[in-house]
C-alpha positions in Angstrom: 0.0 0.0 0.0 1.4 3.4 -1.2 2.0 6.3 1.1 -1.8 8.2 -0.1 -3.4 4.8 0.5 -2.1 4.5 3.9 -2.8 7.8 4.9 -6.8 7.3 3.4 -6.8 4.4 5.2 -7.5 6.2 8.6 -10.3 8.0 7.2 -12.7 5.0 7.3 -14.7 3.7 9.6 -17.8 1.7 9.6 -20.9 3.4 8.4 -24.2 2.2 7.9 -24.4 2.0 4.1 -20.9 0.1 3.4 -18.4 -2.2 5.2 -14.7 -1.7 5.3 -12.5 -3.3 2.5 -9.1 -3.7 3.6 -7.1 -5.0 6.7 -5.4 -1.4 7.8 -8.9 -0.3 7.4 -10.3 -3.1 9.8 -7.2 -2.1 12.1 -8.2 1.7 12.6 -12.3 1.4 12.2 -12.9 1.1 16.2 -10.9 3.7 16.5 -12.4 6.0 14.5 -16.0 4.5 15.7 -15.3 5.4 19.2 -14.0 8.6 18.6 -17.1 9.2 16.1 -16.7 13.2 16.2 -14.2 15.8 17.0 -15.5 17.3 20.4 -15.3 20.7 19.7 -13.2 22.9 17.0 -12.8 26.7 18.2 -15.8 28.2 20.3 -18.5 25.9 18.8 -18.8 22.4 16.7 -21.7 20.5 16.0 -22.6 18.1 18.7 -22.2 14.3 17.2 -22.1 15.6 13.9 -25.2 17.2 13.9 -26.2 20.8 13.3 -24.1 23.6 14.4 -25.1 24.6 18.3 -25.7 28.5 17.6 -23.7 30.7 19.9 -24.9 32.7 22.6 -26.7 35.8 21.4 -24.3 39.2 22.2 -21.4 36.8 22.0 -18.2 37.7 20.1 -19.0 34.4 18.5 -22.5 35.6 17.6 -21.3 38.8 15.4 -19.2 36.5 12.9 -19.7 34.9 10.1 -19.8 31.0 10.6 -17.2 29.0 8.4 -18.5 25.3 8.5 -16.0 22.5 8.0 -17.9 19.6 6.8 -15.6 16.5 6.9 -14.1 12.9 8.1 -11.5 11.6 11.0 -9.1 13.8 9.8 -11.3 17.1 10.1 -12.3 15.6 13.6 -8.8 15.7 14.7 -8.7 11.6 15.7 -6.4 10.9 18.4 -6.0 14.5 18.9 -7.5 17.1 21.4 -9.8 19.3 20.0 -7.6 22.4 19.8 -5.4 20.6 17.8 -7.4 19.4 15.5 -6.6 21.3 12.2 -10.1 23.6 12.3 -8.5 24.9 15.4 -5.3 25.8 13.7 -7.6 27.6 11.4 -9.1 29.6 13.8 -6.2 30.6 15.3 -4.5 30.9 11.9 -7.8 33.5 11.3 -7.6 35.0 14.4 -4.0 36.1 14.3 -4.6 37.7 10.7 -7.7 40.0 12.0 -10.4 38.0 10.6 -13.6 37.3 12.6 -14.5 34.9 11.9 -16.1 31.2 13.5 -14.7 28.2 12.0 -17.1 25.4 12.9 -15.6 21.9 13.0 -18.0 19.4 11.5 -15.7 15.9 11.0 -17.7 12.5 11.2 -15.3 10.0 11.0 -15.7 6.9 8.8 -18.3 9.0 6.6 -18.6 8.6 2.7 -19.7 10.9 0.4 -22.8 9.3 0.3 -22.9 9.7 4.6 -21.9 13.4 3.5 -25.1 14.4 1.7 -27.4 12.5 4.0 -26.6 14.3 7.2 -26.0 18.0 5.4 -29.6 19.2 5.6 -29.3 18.4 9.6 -25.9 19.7 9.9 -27.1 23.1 8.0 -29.7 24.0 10.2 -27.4 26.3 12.3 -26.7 28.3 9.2 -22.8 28.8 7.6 -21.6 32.0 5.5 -19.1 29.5 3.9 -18.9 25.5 3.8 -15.6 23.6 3.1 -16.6 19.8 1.9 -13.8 17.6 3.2 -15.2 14.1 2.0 -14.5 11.5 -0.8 -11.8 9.8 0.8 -13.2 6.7 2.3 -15.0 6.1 -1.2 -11.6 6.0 -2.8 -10.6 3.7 -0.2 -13.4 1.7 -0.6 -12.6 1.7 -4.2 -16.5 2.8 -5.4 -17.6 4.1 -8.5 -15.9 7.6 -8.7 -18.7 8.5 -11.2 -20.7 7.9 -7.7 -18.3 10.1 -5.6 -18.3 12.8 -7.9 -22.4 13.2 -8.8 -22.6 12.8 -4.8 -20.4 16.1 -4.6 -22.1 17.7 -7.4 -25.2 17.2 -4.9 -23.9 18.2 -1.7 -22.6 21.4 -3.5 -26.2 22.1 -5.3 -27.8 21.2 -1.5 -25.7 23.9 0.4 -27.0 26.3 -2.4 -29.8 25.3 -2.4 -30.6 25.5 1.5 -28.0 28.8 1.7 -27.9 30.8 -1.1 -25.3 33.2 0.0 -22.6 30.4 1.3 -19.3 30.3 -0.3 -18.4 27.0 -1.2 -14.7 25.1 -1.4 -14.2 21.2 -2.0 -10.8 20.2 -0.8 -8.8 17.7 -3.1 -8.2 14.7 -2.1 -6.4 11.5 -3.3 -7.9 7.6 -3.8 -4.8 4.9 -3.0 -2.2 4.0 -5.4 -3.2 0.4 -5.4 -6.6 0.3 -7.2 -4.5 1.2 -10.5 -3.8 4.6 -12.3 -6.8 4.8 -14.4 -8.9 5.3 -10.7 -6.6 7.4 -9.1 -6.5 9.6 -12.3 -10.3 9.6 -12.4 -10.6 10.0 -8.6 -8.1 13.0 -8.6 -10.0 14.8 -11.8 -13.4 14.7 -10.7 -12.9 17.2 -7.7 -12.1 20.1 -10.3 -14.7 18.7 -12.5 -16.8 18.8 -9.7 -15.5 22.7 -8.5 -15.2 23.5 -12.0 -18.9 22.7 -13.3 -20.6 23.9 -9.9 -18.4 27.0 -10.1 -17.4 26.4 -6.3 -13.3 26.9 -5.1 -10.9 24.0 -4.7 -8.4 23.9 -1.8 -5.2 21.5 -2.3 -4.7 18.0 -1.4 -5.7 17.8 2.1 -2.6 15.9 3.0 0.5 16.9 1.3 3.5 17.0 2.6 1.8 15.3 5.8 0.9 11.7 4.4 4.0 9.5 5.1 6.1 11.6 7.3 6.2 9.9 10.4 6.8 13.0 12.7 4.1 14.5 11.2 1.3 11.2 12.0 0.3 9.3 14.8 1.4 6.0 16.1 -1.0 4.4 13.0 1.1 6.3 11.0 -2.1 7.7 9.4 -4.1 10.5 11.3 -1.8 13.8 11.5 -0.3 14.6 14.7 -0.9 18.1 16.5 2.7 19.6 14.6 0.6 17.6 11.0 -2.3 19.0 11.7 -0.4 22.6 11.6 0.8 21.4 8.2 -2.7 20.5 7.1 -3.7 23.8 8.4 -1.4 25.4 6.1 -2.2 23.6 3.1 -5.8 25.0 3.3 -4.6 28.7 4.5 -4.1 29.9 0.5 -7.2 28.8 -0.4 -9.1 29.7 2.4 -8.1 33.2 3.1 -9.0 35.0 0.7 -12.8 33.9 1.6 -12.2 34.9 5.5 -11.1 37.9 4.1 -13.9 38.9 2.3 -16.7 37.5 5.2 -14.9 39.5 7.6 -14.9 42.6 5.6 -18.3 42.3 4.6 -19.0 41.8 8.6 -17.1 45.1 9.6 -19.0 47.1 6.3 -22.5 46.0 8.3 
């Protein structure tokens, strides 16, 4: 197994509409079954993957714009404390630069796209001025129909539109293993900027480069990202990110 396939491999656990398909996948599923959700991300998260709790009215929290982080074990922060999950890092990351805004960290881990879509109109109820769609992964790993993964991320796109308008969108790339051959990976890799591309949405970078096989940078399964990885991960985003926080923050100071 190649150093993208091991790093996926974490991303699964079991979930009601498929089973696992590999032995490191079996290895790490109770893992990522008991750890089911990252705890908290920032000042607020969404309780067992459900809809953002709203922040107190008159808060800080409550005057910015909520940045929604809809994702797997890896947006959870697995094995990691909650600050340190890589949502954190963004908040701190947006925090440092002047932007106000509430980075929301909505990781289920073990979900498919398919998983994705079925919880969104839950997890949307607490509203989001932007939604970054962290999923595919644990399809690739599962080796499905990438035809599948990508018309499920064409809806999940067309279903945050549809249920908020206004919300700036970004998929993040990711990467199916090495080992299902290179006409899957290739079509796997394409169909995020199809995807971004046809639905007219932004595409963050490979979730995982320069993280995925470094050992200092992962955790003793030598898949999730440690805290100093998760700062990595962080960074990857930032680019693609910041120009958005930007924007939602100025718009929020204009008000």
């Amino acid at each position: 197994m190649g150093v993208v396939a091991l790093a996926l491999a974490g991303c699964v656990g079991r979930e009601s509409s498929g089973k696992d398909t590999s032995g490191t996948v079996a290895a790490t599923a109770a893992a990522d079954e008991r750890a089911s959700v990252a705890p908290g991300a920032a000042d607020s998260s969404p309780p067992t993957g459900g809809a953002a709790r709203a922040p107190t009215p008159g808060s800080d929290a409550a005057a910015r714009p909520t940045v929604l982080i809809l994702g797997t074990s890896l947006t959870a922060g697995l094995g990691l404390d909650p600050e340190d999950a890589y949502p954190a890092v963004l908040q701190r990351m947006a925090d440092s630069a002047g932007f106000a805004v509430r980075i929301v960290n909505g990781g289920l881990s073990g979900e498919t796209s398919a998983g994705a879509l079925r919880r969104l109109q839950w997890i949307l109820r607490g509203g989001a001025a932007m939604v970054v769609v962290e999923t595919g992964a644990n399809d690739g790993l599962r080796g499905l129909d990438p035809d599948s993964t990508r018309a499920n991320l064409t809806e999940i796109v067309r279903a945050i539109r549809g249920q908020l308008p206004t919300a700036r969108v970004v998929l993040v790339q990711m990467e199916a293993p090495p080992n299902l051959g290179a006409e899957y990976t290739r079509r796997f890799r394409e169909m995020y900027g199809a995807v971004a591309r046809s639905e007219g949405v932004g595409l963050a970078p490979f979730l995982l480069e320069n993280v995925a096989g470094v050992s200092r940078l992962n955790q003793g399964d030598g898949i999730h990202p440690t805290a100093e990885g998760a700062k990595v991960v962080a960074r990857n985003l930032w680019p693609a990110l910041e120009p958005h926080f930007r924007a939602l923050a100025h718009a929020q100071g204009s008000r």
